[in-house]
N, C-alpha and C positions, 0 to 999 in steps of 0.2 A: 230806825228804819232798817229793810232789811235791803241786802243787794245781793246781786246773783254776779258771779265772777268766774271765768273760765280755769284760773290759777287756783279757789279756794273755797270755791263753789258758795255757796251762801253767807254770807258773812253779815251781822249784826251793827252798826254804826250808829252811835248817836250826832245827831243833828249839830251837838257843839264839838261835834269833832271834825269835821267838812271842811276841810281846807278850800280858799278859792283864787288861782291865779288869774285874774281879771285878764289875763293877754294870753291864757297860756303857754305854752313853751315851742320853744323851735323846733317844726315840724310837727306840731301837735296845737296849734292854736284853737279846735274847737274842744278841747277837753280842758274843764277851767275850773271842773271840780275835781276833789283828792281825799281819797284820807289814806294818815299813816296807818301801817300794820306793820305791827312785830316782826319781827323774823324769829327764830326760836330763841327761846329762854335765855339772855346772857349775852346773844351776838350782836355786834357790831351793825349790824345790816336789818336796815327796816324796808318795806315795802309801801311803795307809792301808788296806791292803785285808783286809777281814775274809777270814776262815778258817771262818769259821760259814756264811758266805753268799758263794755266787761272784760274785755279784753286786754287792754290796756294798762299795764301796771310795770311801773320802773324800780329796780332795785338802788337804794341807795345807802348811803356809809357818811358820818363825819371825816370830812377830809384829813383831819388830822392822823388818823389810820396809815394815810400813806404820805404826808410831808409835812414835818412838825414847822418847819416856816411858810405856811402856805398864809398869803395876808392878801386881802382882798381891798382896793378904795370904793367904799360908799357914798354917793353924793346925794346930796338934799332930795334929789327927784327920787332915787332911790326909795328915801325914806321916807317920803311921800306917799311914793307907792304901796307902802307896809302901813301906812296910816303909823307913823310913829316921828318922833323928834331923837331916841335916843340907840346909839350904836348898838347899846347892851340890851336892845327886845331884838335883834336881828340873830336870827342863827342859819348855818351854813349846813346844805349837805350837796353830795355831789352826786351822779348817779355814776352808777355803775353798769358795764360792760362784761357781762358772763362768758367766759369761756369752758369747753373742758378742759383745756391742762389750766391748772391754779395757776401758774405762773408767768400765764397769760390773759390776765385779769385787769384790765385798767378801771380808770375813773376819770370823768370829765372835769377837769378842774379850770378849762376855760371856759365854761359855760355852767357854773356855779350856781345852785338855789338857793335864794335868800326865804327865810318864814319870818313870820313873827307870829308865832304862834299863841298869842294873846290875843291877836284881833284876828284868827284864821285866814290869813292874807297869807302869798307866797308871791313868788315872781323869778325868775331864771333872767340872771346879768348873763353877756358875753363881755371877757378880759380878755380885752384884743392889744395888748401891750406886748405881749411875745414872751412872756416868764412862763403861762401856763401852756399845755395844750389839753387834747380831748383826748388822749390816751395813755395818760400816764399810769404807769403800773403798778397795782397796788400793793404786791409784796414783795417790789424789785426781785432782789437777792436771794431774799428771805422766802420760804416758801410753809411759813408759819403761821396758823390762821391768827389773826391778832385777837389779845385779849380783851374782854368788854369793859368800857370804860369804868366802872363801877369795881372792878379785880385790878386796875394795872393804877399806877404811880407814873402819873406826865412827868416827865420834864418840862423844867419853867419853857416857857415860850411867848414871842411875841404875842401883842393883840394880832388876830385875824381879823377882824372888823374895821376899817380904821376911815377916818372922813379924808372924802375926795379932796 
């Protein structure tokens, strides 16, 4: 199918790639369809652009970009909601907050999207515990675009995923 978007202008989506947040997200509840889009060749950052609204489209990054212990608890309802039983179909991305100077670039990491992108279900937690907030900044220090996961070498790191 095809869709008209104000950021990309026409854009081609097949039907198994439709993401749907049955509640959608805070401040944004009537838009409950998604799909991802690339960002350019390599980078870090994909685009979430709703299908409800042309308009509509959130930039987001794996949070591990900006905090290599960033660990999230998922509980049953959780995963429930992803129609899954197992931690490891759940993936994590965070959206992100565009500025012009880069180094004033955050990332929502209390209000974290959950996908499982096997059954095209998503759903947006709030970590209201006090470890995350909404504008943590994605290249602190650094004012380095980070390289794409496929080019760089993690270091070991906790699970992100872990049961409530």
């Amino acid at each position: 199918m095809k869709i008209q978007t104000t950021r990309f202008g026409e854009v081609e989506i097949q039907e198994s790639e439709i993401l749907t947040l049955p509640n959608g997200m805070l401040g944004f509840t009537s838009d409950r369809h998604f799909a991802i889009l690339e960002d350019e060749s390599g980078s870090p950052f994909q685009w979430m652009q709703s299908l409800d609204n042309p308009e509509l489209a959130f930039v987001t990054i794996d949070p591990d970009f900006a905090i290599l212990d960033y660990q999230i608890e998922v509980s049953s309802e959780h995963l429930k909601k992803l129609d899954t039983e197992n931690l490891e179909d759940v993936s994590v991305r965070a959206i992100v907050t565009m500025t012009r100077d880069l180094k004033d670039v955050t990332i929502n990491l209390q209000g974290p999207l959950l996908f499982n992108f096997d059954k095209k279900l998503g759903m947006q937690m709030v970590i209201a515990n006090g470890h995350y907030n909404t504008r943590h900044l994605l290249f602190g220090d650094k004012l380095e675009v980070p390289v794409a996961q496929t080019e760089q070498k993690k270091p070991a790191r906790k699970k992100r995923v872990v049961a409530a």
